[in-house]
N, C-alpha and C positions, 0 to 999 in steps of 0.2 A: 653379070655384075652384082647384082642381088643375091646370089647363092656365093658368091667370094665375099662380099658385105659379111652375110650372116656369120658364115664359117670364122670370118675374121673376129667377130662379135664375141662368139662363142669360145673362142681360144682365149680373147683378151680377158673374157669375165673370170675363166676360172685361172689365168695368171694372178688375177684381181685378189679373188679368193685364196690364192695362198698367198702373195703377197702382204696384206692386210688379214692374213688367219682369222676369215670370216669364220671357216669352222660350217659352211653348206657343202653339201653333197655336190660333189664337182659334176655328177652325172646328170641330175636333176640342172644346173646351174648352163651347163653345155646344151642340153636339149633344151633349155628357156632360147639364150643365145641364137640355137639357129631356127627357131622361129617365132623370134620377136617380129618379124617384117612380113609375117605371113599373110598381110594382106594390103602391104605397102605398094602392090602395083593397081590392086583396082582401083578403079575411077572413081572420082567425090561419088558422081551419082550413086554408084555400086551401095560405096561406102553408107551414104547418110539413108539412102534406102533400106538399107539390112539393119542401120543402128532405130531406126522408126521404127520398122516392123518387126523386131527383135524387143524392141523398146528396151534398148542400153544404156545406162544412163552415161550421160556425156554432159558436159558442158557447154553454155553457150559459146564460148570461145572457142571448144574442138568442131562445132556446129558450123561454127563462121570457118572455120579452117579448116574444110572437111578429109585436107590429107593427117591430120591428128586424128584422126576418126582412125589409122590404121592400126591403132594400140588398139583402143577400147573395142574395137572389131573382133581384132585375131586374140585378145583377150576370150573372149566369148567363144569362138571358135572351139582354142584351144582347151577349154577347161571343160566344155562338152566332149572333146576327144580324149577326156580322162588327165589331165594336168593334175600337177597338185598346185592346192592353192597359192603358194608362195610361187609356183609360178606363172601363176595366173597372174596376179599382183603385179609382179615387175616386169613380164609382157604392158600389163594395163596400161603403167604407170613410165614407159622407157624413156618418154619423150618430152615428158615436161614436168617430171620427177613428181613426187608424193611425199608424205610423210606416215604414209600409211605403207608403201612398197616392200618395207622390212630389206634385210642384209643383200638377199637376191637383187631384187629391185635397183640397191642402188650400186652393186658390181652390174647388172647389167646396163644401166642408164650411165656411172661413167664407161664402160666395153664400146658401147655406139656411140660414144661420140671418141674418144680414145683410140679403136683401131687403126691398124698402120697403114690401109688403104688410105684411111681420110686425109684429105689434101691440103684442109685448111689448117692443119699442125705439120712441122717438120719436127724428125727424132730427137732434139735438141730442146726443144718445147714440151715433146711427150716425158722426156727423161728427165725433166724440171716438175711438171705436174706430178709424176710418178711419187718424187720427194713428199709431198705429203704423210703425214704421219698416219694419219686411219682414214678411212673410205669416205666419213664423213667430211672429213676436212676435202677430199678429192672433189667430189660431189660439188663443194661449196665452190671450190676453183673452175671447175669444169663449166656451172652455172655465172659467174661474174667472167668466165672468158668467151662462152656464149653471148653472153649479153652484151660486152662490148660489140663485138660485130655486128648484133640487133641492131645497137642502137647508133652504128655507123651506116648501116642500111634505112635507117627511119624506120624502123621497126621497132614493136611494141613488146615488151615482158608480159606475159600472161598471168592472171593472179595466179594459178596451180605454182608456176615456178616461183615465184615469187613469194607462196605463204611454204612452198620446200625450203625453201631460202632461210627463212625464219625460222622454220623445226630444227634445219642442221644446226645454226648459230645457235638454238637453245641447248639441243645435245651438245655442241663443242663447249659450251662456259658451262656445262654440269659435268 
């Protein structure tokens, strides 16, 4: 399930990328994609153990949620496995967006939630998001359609996403 995820990831990003003529290396952009999730099955404990004793820096909020812990993880991983930094970046940053993530970042942050595995969008919804004019405006839809579901489950917006939220709305009115 996790290697069909990724794969799916990896296709959507660099569709993204031509779509939206980000103008990154579709090879670079496909091997972010399939392993963004590279450490999406370990356990919290795994997780908040490696990010202590790696000393990563995280946030209290990834801390309280320690399956967010699986960016800033396989972040680290990946970039001692020889990444480049852009794609260290938008591994880091896939799951609750940045404003630091740069082009990659945010082709791969909308790719995982956009994939055509995912269940909680039909083709119909994907093909209406897709209409956005540049990545950023996608980004922007992709986070206010997340969030409604948050916050029909009683769930909370995280600041990260939340001050992404802001950067995008600043690039869209510049």
């Amino acid at each position: 399930m996790r290697r069909r995820h990724s794969l799916a990831v990896a296709t959507t990003a660099v569709a993204l990328n031509t779509r939206y003529r980000l103008g990154i290396d579709g090879d670079e952009l496909y091997e972010a994609g399939l392993h963004h999730d590279l450490a999406r099955e370990w356990e919290s404990e795994a997780l908040v153990r490696f990010s202590v004793d790696e000393q990563v820096e995280v946030s209290d909020e990834e801390l309280a949620h320690p399956v967010l812990l699986h960016a800033p993880v396989a972040a680290v991983v990946l970039e001692r496995a020889g990444m480049s930094h852009a794609q260290v970046l938008a591994v880091r940053h896939h799951t609750l967006g940045s404003s630091e993530m740069g082009l990659m970042g945010k082709a791969l942050f909308c790719a995982d939630y956009l994939e055509p595995n995912r269940t909680h969008l039909n083709d119909e919804e994907r093909r209406l998001l897709l209409q956005e004019a540049t990545i950023e405006a996608l980004c922007l839809r992709v986070l206010e359609r997340a969030w409604q579901w948050r916050r029909s489950e009683g769930k909370t917006i995280s600041r990260a996403s939340r001050a992404f939220y802001r950067s995008l709305m600043a690039e869209e009115r510049a």
